[in-house]
TORKOL-413408 format. One record per residue (C-alpha): x negated, y negated, z; residue in one letter. Coordinates in steps of 0.1 Angstrom, whole numbers, plus 5000, padded with zeros to 4 digits. Example, Ala and Ser with C-alpha at 12.3 -4.5 7.8 and 13.67 -1.06 7.14 Angstrom:
{node {4877,5045,5078},"a"}
{node {4863,5011,5071},"s"}
//
This chain:
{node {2502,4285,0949},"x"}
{node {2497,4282,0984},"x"}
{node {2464,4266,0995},"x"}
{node {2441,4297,1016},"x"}
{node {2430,4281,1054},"x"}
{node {2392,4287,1060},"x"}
{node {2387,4306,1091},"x"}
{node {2357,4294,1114},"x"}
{node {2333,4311,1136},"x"}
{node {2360,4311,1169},"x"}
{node {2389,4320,1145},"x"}
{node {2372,4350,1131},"x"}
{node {2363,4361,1168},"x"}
{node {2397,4361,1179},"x"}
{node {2410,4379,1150},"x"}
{node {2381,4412,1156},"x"}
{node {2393,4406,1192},"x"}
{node {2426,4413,1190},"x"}
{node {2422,4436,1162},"x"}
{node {2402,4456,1188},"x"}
{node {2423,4453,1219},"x"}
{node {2456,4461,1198},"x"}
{node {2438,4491,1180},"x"}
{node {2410,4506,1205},"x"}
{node {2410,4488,1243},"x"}
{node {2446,4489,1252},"x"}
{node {2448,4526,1240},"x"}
{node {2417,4532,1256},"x"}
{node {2428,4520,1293},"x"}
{node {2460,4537,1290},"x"}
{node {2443,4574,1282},"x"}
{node {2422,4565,1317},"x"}
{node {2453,4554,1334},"x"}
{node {2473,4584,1324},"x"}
{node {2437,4605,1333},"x"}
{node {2422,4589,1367},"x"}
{node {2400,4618,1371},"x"}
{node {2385,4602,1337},"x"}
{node {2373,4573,1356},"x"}
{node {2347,4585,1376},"x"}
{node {2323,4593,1345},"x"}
{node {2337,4565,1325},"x"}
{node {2312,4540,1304},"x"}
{node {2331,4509,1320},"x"}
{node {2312,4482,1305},"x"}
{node {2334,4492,1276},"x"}
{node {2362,4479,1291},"x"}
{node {2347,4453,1316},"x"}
{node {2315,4443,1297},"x"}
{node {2296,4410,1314},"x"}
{node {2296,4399,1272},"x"}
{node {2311,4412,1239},"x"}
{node {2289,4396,1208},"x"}
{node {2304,4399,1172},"x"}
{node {2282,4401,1145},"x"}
{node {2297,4389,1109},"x"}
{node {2277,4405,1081},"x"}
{node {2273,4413,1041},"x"}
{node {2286,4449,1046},"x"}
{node {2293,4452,1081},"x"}
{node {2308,4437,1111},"x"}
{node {2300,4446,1143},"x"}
{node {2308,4442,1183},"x"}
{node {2280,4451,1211},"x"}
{node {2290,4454,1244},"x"}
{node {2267,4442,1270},"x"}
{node {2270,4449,1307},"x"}
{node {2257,4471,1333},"x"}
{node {2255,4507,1329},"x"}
{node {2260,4518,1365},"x"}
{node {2289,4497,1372},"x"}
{node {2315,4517,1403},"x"}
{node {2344,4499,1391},"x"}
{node {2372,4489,1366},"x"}
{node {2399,4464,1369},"x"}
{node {2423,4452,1339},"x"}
{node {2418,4417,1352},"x"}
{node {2382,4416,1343},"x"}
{node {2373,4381,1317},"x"}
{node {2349,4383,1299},"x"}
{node {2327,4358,1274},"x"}
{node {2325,4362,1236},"x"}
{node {2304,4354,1210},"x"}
{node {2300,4355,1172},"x"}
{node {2270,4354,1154},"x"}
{node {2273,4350,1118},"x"}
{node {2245,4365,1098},"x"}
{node {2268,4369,1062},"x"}
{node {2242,4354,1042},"x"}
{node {2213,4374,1051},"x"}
{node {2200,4410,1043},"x"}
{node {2202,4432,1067},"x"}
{node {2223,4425,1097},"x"}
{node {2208,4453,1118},"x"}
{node {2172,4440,1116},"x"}
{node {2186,4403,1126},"x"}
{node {2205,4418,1154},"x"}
{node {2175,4434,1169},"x"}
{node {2153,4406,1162},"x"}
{node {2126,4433,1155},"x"}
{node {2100,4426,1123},"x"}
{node {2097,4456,1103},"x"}
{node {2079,4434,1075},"x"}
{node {2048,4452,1084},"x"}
{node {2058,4489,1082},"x"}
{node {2045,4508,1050},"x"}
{node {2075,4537,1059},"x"}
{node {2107,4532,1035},"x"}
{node {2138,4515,1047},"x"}
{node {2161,4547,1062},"x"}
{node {2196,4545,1059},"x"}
{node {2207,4549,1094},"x"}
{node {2230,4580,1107},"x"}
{node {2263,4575,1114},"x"}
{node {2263,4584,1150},"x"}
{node {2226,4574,1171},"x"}
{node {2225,4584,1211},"x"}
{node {2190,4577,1224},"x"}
{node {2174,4565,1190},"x"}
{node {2139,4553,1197},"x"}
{node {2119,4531,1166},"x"}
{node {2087,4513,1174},"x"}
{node {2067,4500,1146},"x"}
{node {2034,4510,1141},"x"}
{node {2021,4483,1161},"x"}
{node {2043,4485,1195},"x"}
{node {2036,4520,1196},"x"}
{node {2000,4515,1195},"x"}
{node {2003,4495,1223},"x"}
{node {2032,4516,1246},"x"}
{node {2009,4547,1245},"x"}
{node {1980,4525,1255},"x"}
{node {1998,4519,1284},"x"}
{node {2008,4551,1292},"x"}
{node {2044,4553,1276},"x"}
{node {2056,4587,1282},"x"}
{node {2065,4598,1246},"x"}
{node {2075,4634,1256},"x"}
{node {2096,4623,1288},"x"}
{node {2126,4618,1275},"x"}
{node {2151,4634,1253},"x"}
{node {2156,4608,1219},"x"}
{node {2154,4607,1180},"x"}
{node {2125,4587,1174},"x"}
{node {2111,4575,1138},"x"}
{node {2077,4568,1127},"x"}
{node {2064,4542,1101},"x"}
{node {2099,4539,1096},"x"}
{node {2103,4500,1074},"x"}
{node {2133,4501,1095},"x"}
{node {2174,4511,1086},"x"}
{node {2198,4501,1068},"x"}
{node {2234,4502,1069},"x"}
{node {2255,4524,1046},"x"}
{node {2281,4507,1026},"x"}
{node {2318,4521,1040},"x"}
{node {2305,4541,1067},"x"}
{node {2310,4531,1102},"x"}
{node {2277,4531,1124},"x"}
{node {2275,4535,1166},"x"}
{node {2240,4533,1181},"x"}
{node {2242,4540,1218},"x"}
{node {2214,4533,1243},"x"}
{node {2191,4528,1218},"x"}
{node {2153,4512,1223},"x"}
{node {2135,4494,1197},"x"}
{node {2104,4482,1196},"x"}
{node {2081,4453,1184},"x"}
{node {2057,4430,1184},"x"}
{node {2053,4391,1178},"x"}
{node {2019,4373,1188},"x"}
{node {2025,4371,1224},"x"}
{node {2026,4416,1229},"x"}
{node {2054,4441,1226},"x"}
{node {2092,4433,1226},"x"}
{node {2118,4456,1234},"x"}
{node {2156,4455,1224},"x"}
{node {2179,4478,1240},"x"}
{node {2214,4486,1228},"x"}
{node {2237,4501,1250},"x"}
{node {2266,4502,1229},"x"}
{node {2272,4488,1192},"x"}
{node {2299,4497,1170},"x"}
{node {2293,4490,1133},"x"}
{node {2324,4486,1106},"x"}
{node {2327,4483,1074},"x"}
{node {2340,4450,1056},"x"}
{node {2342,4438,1024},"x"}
{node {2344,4401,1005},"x"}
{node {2362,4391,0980},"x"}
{node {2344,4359,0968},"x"}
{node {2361,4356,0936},"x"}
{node {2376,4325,0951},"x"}
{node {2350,4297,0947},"x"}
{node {2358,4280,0977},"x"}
{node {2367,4304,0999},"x"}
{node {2356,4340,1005},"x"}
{node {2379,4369,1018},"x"}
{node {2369,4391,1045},"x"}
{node {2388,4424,1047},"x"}
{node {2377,4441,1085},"x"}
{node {2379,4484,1088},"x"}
{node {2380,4503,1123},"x"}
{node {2377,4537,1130},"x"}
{node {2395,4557,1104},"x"}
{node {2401,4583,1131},"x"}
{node {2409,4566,1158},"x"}
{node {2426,4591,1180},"x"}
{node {2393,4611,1180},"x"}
{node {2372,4577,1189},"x"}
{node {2396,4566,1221},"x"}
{node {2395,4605,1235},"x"}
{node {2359,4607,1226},"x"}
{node {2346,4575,1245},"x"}
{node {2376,4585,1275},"x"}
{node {2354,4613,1280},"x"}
{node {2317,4603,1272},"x"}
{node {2292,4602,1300},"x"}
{node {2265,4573,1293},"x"}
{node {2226,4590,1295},"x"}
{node {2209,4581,1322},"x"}
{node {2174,4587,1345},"x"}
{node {2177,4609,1367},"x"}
{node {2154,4626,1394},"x"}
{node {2128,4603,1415},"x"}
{node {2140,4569,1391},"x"}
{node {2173,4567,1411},"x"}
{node {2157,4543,1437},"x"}
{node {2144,4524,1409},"x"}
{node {2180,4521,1394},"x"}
{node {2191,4513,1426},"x"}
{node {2169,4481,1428},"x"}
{node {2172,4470,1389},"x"}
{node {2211,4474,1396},"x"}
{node {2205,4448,1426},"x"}
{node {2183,4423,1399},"x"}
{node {2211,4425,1374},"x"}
{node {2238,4417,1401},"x"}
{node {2216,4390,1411},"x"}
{node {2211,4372,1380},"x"}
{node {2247,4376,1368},"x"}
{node {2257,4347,1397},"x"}
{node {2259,4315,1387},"x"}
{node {2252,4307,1425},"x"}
{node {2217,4324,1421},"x"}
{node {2187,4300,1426},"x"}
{node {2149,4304,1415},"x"}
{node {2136,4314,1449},"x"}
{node {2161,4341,1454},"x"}
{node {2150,4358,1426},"x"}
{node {2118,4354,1427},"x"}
{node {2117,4364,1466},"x"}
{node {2137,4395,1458},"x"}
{node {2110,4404,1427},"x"}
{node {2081,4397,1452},"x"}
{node {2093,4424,1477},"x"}
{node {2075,4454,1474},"x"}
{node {2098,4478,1468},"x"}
{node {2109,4455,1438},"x"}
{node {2071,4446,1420},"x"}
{node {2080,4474,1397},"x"}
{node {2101,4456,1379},"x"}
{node {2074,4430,1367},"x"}
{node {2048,4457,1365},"x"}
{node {2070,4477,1343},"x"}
{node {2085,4448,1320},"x"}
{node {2049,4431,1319},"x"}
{node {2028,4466,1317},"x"}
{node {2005,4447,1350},"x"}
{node {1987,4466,1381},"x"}
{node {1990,4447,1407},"x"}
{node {2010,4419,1417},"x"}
{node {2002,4384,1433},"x"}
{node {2030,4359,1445},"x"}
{node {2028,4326,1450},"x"}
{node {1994,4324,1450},"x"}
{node {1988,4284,1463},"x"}
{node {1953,4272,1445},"x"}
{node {1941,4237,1455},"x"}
{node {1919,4215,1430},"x"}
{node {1884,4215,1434},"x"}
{node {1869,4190,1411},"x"}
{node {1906,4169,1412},"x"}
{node {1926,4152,1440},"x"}
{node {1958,4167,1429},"x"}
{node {1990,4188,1444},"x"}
{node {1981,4222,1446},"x"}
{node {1994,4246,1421},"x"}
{node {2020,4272,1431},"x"}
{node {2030,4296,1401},"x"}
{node {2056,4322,1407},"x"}
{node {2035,4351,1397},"x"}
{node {2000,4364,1387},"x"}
{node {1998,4398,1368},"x"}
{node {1973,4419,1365},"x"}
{node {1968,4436,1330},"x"}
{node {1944,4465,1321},"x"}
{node {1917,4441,1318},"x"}
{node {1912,4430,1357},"x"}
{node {1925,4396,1345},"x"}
{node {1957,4380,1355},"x"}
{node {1983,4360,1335},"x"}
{node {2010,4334,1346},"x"}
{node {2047,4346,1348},"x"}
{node {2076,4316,1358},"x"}
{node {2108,4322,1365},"x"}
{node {2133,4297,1355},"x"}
{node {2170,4304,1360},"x"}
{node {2194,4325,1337},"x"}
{node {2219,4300,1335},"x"}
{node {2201,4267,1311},"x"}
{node {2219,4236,1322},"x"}
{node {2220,4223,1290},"x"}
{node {2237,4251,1264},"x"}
{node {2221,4238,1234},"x"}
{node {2182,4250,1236},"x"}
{node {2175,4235,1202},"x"}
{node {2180,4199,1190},"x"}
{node {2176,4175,1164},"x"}
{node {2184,4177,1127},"x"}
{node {2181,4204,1102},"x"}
{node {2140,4209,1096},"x"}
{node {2134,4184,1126},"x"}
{node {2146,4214,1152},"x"}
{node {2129,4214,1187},"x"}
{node {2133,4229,1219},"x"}
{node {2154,4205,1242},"x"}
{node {2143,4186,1271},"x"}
{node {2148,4209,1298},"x"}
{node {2127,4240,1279},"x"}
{node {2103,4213,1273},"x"}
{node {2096,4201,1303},"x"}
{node {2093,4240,1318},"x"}
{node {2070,4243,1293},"x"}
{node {2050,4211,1306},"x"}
{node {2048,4229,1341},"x"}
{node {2030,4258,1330},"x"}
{node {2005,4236,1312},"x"}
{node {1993,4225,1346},"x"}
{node {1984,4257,1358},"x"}
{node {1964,4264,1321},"x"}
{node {1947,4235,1326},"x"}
{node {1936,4243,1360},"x"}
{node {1918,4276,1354},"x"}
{node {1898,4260,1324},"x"}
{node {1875,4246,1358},"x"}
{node {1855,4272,1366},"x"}
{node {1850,4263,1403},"x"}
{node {1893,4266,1405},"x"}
{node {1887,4301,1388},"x"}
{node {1860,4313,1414},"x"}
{node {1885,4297,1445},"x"}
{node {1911,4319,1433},"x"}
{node {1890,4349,1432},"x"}
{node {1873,4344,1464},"x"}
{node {1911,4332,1480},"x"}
{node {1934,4355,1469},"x"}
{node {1914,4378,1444},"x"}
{node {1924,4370,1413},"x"}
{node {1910,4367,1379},"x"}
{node {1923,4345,1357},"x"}
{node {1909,4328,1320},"x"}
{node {1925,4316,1294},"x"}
{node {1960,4332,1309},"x"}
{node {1992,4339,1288},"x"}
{node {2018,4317,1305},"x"}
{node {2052,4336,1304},"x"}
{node {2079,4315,1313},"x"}
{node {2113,4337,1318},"x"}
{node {2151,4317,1312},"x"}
{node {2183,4322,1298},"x"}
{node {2200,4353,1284},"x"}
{node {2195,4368,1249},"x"}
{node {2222,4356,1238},"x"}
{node {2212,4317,1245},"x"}
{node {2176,4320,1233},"x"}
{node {2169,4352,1207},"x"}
{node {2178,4336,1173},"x"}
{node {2157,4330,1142},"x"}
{node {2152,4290,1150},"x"}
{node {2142,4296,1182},"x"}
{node {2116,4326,1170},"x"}
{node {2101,4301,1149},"x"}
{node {2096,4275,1172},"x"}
{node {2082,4292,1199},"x"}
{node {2052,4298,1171},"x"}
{node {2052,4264,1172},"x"}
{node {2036,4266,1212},"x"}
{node {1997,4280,1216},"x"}
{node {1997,4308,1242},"x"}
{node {2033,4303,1255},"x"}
{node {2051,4331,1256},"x"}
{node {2092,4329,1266},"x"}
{node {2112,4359,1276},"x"}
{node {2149,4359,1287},"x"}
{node {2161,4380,1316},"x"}
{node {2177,4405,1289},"x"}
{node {2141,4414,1274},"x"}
{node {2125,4419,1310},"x"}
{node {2153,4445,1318},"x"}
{node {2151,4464,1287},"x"}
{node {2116,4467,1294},"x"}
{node {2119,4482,1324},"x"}
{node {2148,4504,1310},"x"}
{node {2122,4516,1285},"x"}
{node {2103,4527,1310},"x"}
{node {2130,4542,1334},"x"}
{node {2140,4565,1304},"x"}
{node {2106,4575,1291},"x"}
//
């Protein structure tokens, strides 16, 4: 009997890969080739996303397709970078692909529809806190649950959720996870082997239907007075998709004028202060210099850091299994911001800040922004950043579906 080969992580990637570009891609690009006119309206991130991330579940696999939704053009020699995340031995694969806790939610568990455009679910919590600051819940057209424990997948049925916004919170405020695009199959194990389990992977049954249907399909977006918005959010995202980006480009760009919406929106502030240079008054030290003080509803200010979206060193988390940590490099960005904490615990550096450059600031959140979802937003690194008293650690993906939340709303 012939011995069966384990697949690992990259194997199993490039079998969904070219299961999809055999079965779905190919056929797609050659409907818009024989159809130019299709082109125009054309979702191309489907085609040319900046990221394609499988997902390897109980029930399900899945593929998300991240890139931007305004993109002009299309090429067929677009690369781009895959991951796979393998989440086989836990519960419910959508809830650990949104990284949104629904533990608190006394709403049963809904099984979720087959086909969800525009499906909004806060928990009970982030929604307390989006209408306290002023979150538009009849501007926009969605499907949006309440005290829902959140959804489960349906065993055999094929799931899409498309430009989708969900919503949390962890101890640090609201977080926000937007899909654009995730397709959701169907799979099923055979573990009857005790040393190796057999994955069998489904696509679309009607697959004809699926290719002229996305050929065809016009991504929602804003419209009306958020185009110049767009316009600059396009110009961020461009901006921190280049490896040749550094710090002070983008924080220059986010401190022009036209641009302070973005940190307003993704950090719900009023006003914003950059590079605000405080000198010690009790200490001979350097003066401090932080990227950014926002203003929330309170009149006081908190401490947001850029850092770039490229990490130098891939692997955020070291050290053994229970003996996990952040790596040097998060570490020592984390070390920064302790500075400026520490200064603002003087009173007479809190009244020079106010009388200088009219800030308020005590006991401040530090928000330190790096990396992409995809580096950072896993369950070792959740825990972790518990680990760190009022730290609080976004990536540039969370920021921009923040703002997205509030383009749409």
């Amino acid at each position: 009997m012939e011995e069966k080969k384990p697949l690992t992580l990259v194997d199993c990637a490039t079998l969904l890969g070219n299961m999809l570009m055999e079965n779905y891609w190919r056929k797609l690009w050659s409907l818009l080739e024989e159809n130019p006119d299709l082109k125009r309206n054309f979702t191309k991130f489907l085609l040319n996303p900046e990221k394609v991330i499988f997902y390897l579940g109980k029930t399900h696999w899945g593929v998300e397709y991240i890139g931007n939704a305004n993109s002009k053009e299309i090429s067929s020699e677009h690369t781009v970078e895959v991951k796979i995340l393998d989440y086989s031995k836990e519960d419910n694969l959508l809830t650990d692909i949104l990284g949104i806790d629904y533990s608190k939610q006394t709403g049963i568990v809904m099984p979720l529809p087959e086909y969800n455009e525009d499906l909004v679910h806060p928990t009970n919590e982030a929604m307390d806190i989006m209408l306290e600051n002023g979150w538009n819940l009849a501007g926009q057209s969605m499907l949006i649950g309440f005290n829902v424990g959140g959804f489960e997948l349906q065993e055999g049925t094929f799931h899409r959720i498309v430009n989708g916004f969900f919503y949390g919170t962890n101890r640090s405020g609201l977080v926000t996870r937007n899909v654009k695009w995730l397709d959701l199959f169907p799979l099923k194990i055979d573990d009857m082997d005790v040393g190796v389990d057999e994955f069998t992977f489904y696509m679309w049954p009607n697959l004809a239907d699926v290719i002229m249907h996305d050929a065809h399909f016009q991504y929602p977006r804003p419209s009306g007075f958020r185009e110049e918005k767009w316009f600059s959010l396009n110009r961020f995202v461009e901006l921190i998709s280049s490896k040749d980006t550094s710090e002070p480009q983008i924080t220059t760009f986010l401190a022009e004028p036209e641009n302070q919406f973005i940190l307003k929106m993704a950090f719900m502030g009023k006003n914003i202060s950059p590079e605000c240079e405080l000198e010690w008054q009790s200490e001979d030290r350097k003066a401090i210099r932080p990227d950014f003080f926002i203003e929330g509803s309170n009149g006081y200010s908190d401490i947001v850091e850029f850092k770039l979206p490229n990490l130098k060193n891939i692997n955020s988390i070291v050290g053994r299994e229970n003996r996990e940590t952040f790596s040097a490099e998060i570490h020592s960005y984390v070390s920064q911001t302790r500075d400026y904490e520490y200064y603002f615990e003087d009173p007479k550096n809190r009244e020079f800040a106010e009388e200088k450059h009219g800030i308020k600031v005590y006991y401040p959140k530090r928000i330190l922004v790096m990396g992409r979802r995809w580096m950072l937003d896993t369950p070792d690194w959740r825990r972790l950043e518990n680990d760190y008293r009022n730290i609080m650690i976004k990536t540039y993906d969370e920021v921009i579906d923040l703002v997205l939340s509030h383009l749409y709303s």
